[in-house]
C-alpha atoms as one frame of an Amber mdcrd trajectory, in Angstrom:
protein
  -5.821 -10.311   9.117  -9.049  -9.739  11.494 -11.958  -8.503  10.577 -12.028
  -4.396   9.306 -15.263  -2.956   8.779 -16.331  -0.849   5.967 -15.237   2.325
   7.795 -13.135   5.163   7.781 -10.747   5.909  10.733  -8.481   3.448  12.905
 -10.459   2.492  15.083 -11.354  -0.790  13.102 -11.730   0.598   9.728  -9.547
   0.887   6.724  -7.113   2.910   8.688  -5.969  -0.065  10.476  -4.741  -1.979
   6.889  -1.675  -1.353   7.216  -0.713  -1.129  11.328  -2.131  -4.630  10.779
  -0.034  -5.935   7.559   3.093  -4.272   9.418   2.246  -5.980  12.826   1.893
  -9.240  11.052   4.508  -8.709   8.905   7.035  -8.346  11.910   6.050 -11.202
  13.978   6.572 -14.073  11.055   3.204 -14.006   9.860   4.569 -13.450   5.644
   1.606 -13.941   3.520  -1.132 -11.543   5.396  -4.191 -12.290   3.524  -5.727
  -8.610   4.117  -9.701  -7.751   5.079 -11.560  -8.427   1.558 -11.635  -5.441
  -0.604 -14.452  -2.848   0.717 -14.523  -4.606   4.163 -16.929  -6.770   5.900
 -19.641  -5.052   6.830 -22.450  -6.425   5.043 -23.491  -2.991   3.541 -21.909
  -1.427   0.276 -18.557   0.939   1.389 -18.629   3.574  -0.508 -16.868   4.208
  -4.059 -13.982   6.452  -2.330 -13.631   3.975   0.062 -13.789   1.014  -1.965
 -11.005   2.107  -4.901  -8.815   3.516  -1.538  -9.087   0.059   0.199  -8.031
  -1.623  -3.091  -5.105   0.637  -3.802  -3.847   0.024   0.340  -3.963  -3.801
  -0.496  -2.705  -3.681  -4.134   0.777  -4.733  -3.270   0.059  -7.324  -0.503
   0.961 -10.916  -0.644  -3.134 -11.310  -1.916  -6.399  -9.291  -2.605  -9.824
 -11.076  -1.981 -13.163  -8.947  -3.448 -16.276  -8.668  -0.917 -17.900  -6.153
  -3.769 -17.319  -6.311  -7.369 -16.134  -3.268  -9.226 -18.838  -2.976 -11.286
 -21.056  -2.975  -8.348 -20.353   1.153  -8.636 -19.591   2.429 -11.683 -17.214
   2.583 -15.035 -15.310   4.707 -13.500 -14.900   2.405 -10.744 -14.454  -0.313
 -13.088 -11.837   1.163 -15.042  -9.581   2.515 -11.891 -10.079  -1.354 -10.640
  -8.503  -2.708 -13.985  -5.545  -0.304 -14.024  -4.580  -0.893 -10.435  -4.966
  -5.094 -11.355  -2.827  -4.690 -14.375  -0.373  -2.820 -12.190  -0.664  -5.694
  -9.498   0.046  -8.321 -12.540   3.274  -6.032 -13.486   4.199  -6.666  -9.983
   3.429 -10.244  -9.535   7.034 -11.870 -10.345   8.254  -9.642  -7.309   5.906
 -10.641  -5.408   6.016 -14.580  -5.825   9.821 -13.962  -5.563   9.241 -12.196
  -2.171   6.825 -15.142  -1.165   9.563 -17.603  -1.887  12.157 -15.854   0.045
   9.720 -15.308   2.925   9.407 -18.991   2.782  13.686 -19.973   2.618  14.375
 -17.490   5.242  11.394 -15.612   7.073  11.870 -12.083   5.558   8.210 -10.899
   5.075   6.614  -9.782   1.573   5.863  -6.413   3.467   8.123  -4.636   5.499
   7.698  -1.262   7.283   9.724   1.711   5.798  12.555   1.296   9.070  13.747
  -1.649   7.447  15.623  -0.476   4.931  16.760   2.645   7.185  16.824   0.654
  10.704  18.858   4.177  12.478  16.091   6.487  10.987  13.808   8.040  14.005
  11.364   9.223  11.478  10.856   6.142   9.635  10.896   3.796  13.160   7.004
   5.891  13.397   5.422   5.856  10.241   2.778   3.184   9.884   0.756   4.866
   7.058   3.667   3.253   4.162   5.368   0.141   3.529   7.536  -1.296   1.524
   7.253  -4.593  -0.926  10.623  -6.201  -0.534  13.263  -3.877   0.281  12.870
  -1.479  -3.190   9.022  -0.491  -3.888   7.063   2.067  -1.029   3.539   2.230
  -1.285   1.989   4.744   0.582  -1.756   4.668  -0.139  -4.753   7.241   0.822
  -6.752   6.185   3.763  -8.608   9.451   4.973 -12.513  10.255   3.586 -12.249
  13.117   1.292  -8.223  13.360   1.087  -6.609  13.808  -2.298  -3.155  14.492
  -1.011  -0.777  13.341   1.434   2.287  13.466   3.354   5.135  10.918   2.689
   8.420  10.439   3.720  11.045   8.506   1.621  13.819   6.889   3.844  17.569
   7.484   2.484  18.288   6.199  -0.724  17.457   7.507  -4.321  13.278   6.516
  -5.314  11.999   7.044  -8.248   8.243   8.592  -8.188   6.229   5.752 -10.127
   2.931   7.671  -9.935   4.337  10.684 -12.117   4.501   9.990 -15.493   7.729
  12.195 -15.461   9.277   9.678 -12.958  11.759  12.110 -10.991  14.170  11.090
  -8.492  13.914  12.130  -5.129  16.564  11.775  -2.773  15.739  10.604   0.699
  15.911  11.004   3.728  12.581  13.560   3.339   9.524  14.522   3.897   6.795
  15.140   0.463   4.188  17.524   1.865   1.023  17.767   0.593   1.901  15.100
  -2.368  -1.132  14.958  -4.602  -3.113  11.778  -4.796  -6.229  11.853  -6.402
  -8.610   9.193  -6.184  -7.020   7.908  -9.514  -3.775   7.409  -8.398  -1.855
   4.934  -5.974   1.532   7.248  -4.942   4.173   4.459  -4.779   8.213   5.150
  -5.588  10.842   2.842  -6.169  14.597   2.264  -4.755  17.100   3.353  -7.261
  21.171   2.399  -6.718  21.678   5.990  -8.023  20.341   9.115  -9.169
């Protein structure tokens, strides 16, 4: 991936993350190595932005530091660890996904329409994606924002960010779905309800 400042916003900032994994994704580039974690301007991003930026990259095929957690606070420090331990629960799928990417081509990361290719709605949202065909991640990237819209393509997920884990049946929209700066909203495919 290019460079992406330590910035809110698309226009070059940590809004672009994922437009950029997705674009990638889509033209046979399979392993995007995202911007470093925080950015790369040379000046420290600040705590919001730097957790935000981690949990957008979490579930990429890799996540490269340019700050160390600890470089903020415990809290920081703490929120870092869970969101690693949650990437090392992960890491089988992705290493599977990497070797399938390289056998056939199918990227790591694919954008929501893939698994719903006749779905308007999910042909224009770049703000989620999906690792493999079974996990959405749909991550906070607006200054100040501790909820967000999100729309689940058809299928049964299974909210992984609620300790309650409901089902929610898809096609739909989740308005206003709360995402402190704690929590990573990500939901995963379920054969059934």
């Amino acid at each position: 991936m290019d460079v992406v400042d330590s910035k809110w916003g698309t226009a070059g900032g940590v809004g672009t993350l994922l437009p950029k994994l997705l674009e990638l994704s889509i033209v046979g580039h399979p392993f995007v190595m995202p911007e470093m974690v925080g950015g790369a301007t040379y000046a420290l991003p600040t705590k919001e932005m730097y957790i935000r930026w981690l949990q957008a990259t979490i579930f990429m095929p890799a996540v490269k530091f340019s700050y160390t957690p600890w470089d903020f606070d415990n809290e920081t420090l703490e929120i870092c660890r869970d969101l690693l331990s949650l990437r090392a629960q992960y890491a089988p799928r992705i290493v599977g996904l990497m070797q399938k990417a390289v056998e056939d081509g199918t990227p790591v990361n694919l954008p929501i329409w893939w698994i719903s290719p006749n779905d308007d709605t999910a042909q224009t949202v770049d703000s989620e994606f999906l690792l493999g065909e079974d996990v959405l991640v749909a991550p906070v990237l607006e200054e100040g924002a501790v909820s967000r819209d999100i729309y689940l393509p058809s299928g049964y997920w299974r909210d992984e960010a609620d300790p309650e884990h409901p089902t929610i049946r898809g096609p739909q929209w989740l308005y206003d779905y709360s995402a402190p700066l704690n929590t990573l909203p990500y939901f995963s495919r379920n054969a059934t309800a």
